[in-house]
C-alpha positions in Angstrom: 11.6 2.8 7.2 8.5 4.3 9.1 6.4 6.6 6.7 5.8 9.5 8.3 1.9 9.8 9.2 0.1 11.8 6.2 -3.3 11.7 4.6 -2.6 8.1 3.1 -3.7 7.2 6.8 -6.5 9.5 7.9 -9.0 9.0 10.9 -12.2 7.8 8.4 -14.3 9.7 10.7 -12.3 13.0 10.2 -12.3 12.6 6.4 -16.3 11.8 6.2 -16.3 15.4 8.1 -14.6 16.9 5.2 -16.3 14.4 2.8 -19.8 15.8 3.8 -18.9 19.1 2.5 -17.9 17.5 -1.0 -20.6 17.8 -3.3 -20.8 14.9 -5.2 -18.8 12.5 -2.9 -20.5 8.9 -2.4 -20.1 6.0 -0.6 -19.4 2.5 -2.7 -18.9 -0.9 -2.2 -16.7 -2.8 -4.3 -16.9 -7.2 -4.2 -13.3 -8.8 -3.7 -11.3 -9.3 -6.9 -13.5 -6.1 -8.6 -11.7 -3.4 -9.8 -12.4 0.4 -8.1 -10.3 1.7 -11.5 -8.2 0.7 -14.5 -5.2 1.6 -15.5 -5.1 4.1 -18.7 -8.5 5.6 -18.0 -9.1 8.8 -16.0 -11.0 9.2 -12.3 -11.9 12.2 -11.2 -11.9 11.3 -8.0 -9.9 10.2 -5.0 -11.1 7.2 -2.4 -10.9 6.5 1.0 -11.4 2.9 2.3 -14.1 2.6 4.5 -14.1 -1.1 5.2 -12.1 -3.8 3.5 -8.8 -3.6 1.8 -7.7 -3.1 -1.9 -4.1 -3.1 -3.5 -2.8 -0.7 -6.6 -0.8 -2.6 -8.7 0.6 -2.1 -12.6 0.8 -4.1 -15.6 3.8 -3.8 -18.0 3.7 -4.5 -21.6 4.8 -7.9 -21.2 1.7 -9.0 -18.8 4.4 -8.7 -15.9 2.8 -7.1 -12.8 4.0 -4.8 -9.9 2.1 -4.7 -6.9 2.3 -1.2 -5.3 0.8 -1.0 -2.4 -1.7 -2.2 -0.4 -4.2 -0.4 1.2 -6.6 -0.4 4.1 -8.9 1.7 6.9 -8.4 4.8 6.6 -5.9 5.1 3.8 -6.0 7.9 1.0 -5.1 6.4 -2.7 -6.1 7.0 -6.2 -4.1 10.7 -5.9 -3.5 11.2 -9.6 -7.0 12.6 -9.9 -5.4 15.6 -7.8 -3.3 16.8 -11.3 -5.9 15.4 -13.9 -3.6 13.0 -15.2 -4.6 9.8 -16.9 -4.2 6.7 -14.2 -1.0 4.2 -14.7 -2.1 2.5 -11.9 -5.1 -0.2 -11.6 -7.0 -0.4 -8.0 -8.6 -4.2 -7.2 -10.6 -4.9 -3.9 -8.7 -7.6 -1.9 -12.0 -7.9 0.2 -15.6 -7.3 0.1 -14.9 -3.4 0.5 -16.4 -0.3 1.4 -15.3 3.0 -0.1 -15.9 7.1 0.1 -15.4 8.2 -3.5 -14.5 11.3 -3.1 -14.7 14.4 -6.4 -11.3 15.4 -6.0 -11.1 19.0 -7.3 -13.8 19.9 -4.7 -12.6 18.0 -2.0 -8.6 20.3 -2.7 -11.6 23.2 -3.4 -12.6 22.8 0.5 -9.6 22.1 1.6 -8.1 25.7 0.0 -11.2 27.1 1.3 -10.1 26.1 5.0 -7.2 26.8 4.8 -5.4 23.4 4.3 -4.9 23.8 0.6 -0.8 22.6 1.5 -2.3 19.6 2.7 -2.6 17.8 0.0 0.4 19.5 -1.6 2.4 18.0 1.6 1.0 14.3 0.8 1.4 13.7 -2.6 5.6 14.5 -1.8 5.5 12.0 0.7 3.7 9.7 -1.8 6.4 10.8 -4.0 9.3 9.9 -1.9 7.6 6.7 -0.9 7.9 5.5 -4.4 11.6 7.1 -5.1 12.4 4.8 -2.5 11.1 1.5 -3.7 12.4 2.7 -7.3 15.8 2.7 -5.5 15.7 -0.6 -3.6 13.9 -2.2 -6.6 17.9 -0.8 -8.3 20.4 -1.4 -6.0 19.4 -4.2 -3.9 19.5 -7.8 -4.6 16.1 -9.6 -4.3 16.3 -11.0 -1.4 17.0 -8.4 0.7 14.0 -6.4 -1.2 12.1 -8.7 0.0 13.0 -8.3 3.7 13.2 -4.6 3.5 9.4 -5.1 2.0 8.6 -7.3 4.8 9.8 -5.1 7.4 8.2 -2.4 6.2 4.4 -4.9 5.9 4.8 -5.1 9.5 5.7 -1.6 10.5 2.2 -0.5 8.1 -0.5 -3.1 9.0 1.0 -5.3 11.7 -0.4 -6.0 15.4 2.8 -6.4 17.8 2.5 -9.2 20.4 5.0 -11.5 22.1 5.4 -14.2 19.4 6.5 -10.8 16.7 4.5 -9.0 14.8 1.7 -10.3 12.8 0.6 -9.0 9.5 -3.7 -9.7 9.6 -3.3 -9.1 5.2 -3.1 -12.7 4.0 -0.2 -11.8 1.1 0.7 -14.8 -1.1 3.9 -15.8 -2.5 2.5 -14.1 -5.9 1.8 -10.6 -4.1 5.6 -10.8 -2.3 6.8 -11.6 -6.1 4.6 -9.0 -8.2 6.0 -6.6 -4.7 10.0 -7.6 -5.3 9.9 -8.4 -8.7 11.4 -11.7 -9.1 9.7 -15.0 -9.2 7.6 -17.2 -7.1 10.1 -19.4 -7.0 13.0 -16.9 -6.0 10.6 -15.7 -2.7 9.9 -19.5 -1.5 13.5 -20.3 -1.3 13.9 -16.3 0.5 10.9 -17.5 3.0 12.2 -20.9 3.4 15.6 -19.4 4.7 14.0 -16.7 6.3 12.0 -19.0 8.5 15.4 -21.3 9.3 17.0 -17.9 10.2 14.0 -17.6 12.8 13.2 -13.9 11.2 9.4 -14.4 9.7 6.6 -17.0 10.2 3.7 -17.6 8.4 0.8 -19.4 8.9 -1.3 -21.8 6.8 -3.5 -19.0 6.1 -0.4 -17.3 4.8 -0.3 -14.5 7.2 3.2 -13.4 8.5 4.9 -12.8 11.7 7.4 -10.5 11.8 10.2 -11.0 14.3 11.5 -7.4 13.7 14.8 -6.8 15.6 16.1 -10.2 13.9 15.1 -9.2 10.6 16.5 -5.6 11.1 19.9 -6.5 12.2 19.9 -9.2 9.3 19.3 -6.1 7.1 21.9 -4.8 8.9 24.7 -7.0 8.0 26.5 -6.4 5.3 27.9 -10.3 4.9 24.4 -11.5 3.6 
């Protein structure tokens, strides 16, 4: 379930190199709870958070939403702009956050001209397969072990391992784990309630989690549950 590293998690500092050679490309800062974009209007541009977090997330027809992904340091998102396409996606700062908005036909322009031009070509299928993948689980897999396999794979992105597990420093309410599985709030306290019992996941009362990650993988891994 570990992503193999691409430009969704660049060294900042490598990317402002390339980012100083993009005409156009500025730096931003974005209040928690604004939006960077909107879903159904077109960016041309791709952004790189500098400080701070933001998540992607869409809105169905009925109001229902689906949180994507989240994203922090160092992390590459917005990548529509790459084929021009209109945005499904909205982008919403979970923090005060800092970002490098980036003109993204000259920033693939640079790249080509280095050399790189694959790059890009070699991150948006990863992106790709990514999502595949949590089309799949969202398909075939009942919600409750979504939510572990989401989880699992919370900790393995963003957490900091220690002796007590490993602790995710996002603070992700029962709403984002819900808008993340698709089922209700509901559903995911009675899944955290029975994950805690099962000594897999721990939160805090500033609702960030501990991952105990060998005890939530081999719960994954049996097929009785």
């Amino acid at each position: 379930m570990t992503q193999a590293k691409s430009l969704s998690r660049l060294d900042i500092s490598d990317f402002r190199a390339l980012a100083a050679r993009v005409p156009g490309t500025s730096l931003i800062e974005v209040s928690r709870n604004s939006h960077v974009y909107h879903g159904g209007t077109c960016d041309d541009h791709v952004y790189v958070v500098e400080r701070g977090q933001v998540k992607t997330q869409m809105v169905a027809a009925s109001g229902k939403r689906c949180l994507l992904s989240v994203h922090v340091v160092g992390d590459l998102f917005g990548e529509i702009a790459l084929l021009g396409l209109e945005r499904l996606d909205s982008a919403i700062a979970l923090t005060r956050t800092v970002l490098l908005r980036v003109p993204a036909a000259r920033a693939a322009a640079v790249l080509a001209a280095d050399g790189s031009g694959d790059v890009l070509a070699r991150h948006l299928s990863l992106r790709l397969r990514q999502q595949q993948q949590q089309v799949a689980d969202m398909v075939t897999l009942p919600s409750e072990l979504r939510l572990a396999v989401r989880l699992l794979d919370l900790a393995e992105r963003f957490g900091q391992r220690g002796p007590d597990g490993t602790r995710v420093d996002i603070a992700f309410t029962q709403e984002d784990l819900s808008e993340m599985v698709g089922t209700t709030r509901t559903r995911i306290g009675q899944f955290l309630k029975r994950f805690r019992e099962l000594k897999v996941v721990d939160f805090t009362t500033r609702s960030h989690l501990t991952v105990h990650e060998e005890r939530l993988i081999s719960w994954i891994s049996n097929p009785t549950h």
